[in-house]
N, C-alpha and C positions, 0 to 999 in steps of 0.2 A: 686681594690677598688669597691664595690658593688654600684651599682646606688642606692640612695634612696627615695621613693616615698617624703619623705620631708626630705631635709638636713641640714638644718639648726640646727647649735649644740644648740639653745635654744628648740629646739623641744624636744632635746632629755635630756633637764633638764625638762621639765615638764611630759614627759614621767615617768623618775623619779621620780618625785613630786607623781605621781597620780600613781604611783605603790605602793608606799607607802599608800593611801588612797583618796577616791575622796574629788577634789579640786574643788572652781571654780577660775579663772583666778586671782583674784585680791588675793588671797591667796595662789597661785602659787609663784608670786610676791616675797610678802611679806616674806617666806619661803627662796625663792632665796637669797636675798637681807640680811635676818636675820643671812644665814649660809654663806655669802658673796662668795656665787654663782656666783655673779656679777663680782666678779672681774676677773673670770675664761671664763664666757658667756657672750656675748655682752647683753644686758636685757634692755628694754624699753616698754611700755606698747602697744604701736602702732602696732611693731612686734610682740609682745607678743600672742595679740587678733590674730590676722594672721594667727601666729602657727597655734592656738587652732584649727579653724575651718580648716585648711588644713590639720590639725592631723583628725579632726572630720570627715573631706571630703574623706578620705582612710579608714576610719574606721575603724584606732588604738585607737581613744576613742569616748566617746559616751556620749551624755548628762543623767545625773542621774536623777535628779531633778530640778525647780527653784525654788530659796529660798526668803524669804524677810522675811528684821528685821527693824522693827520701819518704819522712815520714808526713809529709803535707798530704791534705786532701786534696781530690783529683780536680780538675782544674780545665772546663770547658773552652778552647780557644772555639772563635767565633771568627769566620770571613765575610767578606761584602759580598753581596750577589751584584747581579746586571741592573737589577733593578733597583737596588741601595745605589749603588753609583751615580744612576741618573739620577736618585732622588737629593741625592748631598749634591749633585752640580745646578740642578734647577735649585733647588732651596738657600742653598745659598747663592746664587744668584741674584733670588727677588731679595735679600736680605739685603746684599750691597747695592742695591740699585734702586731699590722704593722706598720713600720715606714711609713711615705708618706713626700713629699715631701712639706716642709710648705714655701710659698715667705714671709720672713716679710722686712717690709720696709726696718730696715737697712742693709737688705742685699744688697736690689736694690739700697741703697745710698754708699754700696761700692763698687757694680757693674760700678757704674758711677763717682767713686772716680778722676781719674784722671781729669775731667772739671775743676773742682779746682785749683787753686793752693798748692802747698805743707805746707807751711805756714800757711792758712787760713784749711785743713783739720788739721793740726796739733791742732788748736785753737779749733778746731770744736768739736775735739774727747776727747779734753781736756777737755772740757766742758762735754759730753758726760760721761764722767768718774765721776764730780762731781756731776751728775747726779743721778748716780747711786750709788756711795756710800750713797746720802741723802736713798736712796730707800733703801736698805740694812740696813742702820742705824735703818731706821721708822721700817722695819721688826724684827730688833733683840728686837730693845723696846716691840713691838705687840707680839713676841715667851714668853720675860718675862711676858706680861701682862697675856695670855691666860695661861702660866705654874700656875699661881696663882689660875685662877679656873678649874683646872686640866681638862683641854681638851683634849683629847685623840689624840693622834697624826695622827691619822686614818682620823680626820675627817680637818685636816691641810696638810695634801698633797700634794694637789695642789699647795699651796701655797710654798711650802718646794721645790719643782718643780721648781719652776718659780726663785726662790731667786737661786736656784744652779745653774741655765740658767746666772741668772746675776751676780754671779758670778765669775762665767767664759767669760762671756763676757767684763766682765771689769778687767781680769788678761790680756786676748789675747786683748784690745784694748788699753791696757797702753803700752803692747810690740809692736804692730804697731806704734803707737805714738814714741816708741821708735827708730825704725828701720828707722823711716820715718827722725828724731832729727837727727840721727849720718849719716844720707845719706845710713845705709847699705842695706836701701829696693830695692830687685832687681828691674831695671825698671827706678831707679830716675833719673840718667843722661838722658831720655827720657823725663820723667812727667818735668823738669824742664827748659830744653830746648824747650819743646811745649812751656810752658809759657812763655819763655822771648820771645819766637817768634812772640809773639801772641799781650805779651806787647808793641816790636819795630815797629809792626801794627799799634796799638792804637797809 
């Protein structure tokens, strides 16, 4: 994986942004948020400003101009340099093409599944399950809404992404639930005996 002078994946939406044409930040934003960017990039304004000038401080982009309209404060548009360019085509690049190794939480919560009792993750995961079908649900409604004003699916991806992720993860954690129900998870005569040990304790 390539060290990169700023790594941060909203860096490289606004990278984006401003390859398409010079922005200033609050229209970065606004852009993000419209083609719900947001939901794929963590995005807040605080970080946002951050980026900018540590993209500006490597001199992947560079201020264009300042603007002002009416009674608004002035308003830094920002372009891509030569060197921003190549950096948003190499990076995203190794992005779609190398797998790496991503921690998300639920993994570290079934890393540490056994603290629990069997009973209580059963309940836990079940819930987790209803979870996710509301999420899957809310998407298939949002796939109808957007088929209406015929979105191109190019620009849904992501999203199309993330829904296959969930659901797959909510086939393989109904089957756990399952394994965990019938005793057949290897390991239970352990996880279950820790806890009544743990209980005759208490």
């Amino acid at each position: 994986m390539t060290r990169r002078k700023v790594s941060n994946p909203l860096a490289l939406a606004v990278l984006a942004c401003l390859y398409e044409r010079p922005m200033h930040p609050y229209e970065i934003a606004s852009t993000l948020r419209e083609r719900h960017k947001d939901e794929s990039i963590k995005l807040n304004y605080g970080s946002l400003y951050s980026v900018v000038e540590s993209l500006k401080g490597h001199a992947l982009i560079t201020e264009q101009e300042t603007e002002r309209q009416g009674n608004r404060p002035e308003r830094t548009v920002y372009q891509i340099t030569d060197a921003g360019r190549l950096e948003l085509i190499d990076w995203l690049s190794e992005l779609l093409c190398r797998p790496v190794k991503e921690f998300t939480r639920f993994e570290a919560g079934l890393s540490l599944l056994p603290v629990l009792p069997p009973k209580d993750v059963v309940a836990l995961l079940e819930e987790r399950c209803r979870r996710l079908v509301v999420e899957l649900e809310q998407y298939q409604t949002l796939r109808k809404l957007v088929a209406t004003h015929q979105v191109p699916r190019l620009f849904l991806i992501e999203s199309e992404y993330r829904m296959t992720l969930r659901e797959a993860e909510l086939k393989w954690t109904r089957a756990l639930i399952a394994d965990i129900t019938s005793g057949s998870l290897e390991g239970m005569d352990r996880w279950l005996q820790h806890h009544e040990a743990l209980g005759a304790r208490n």
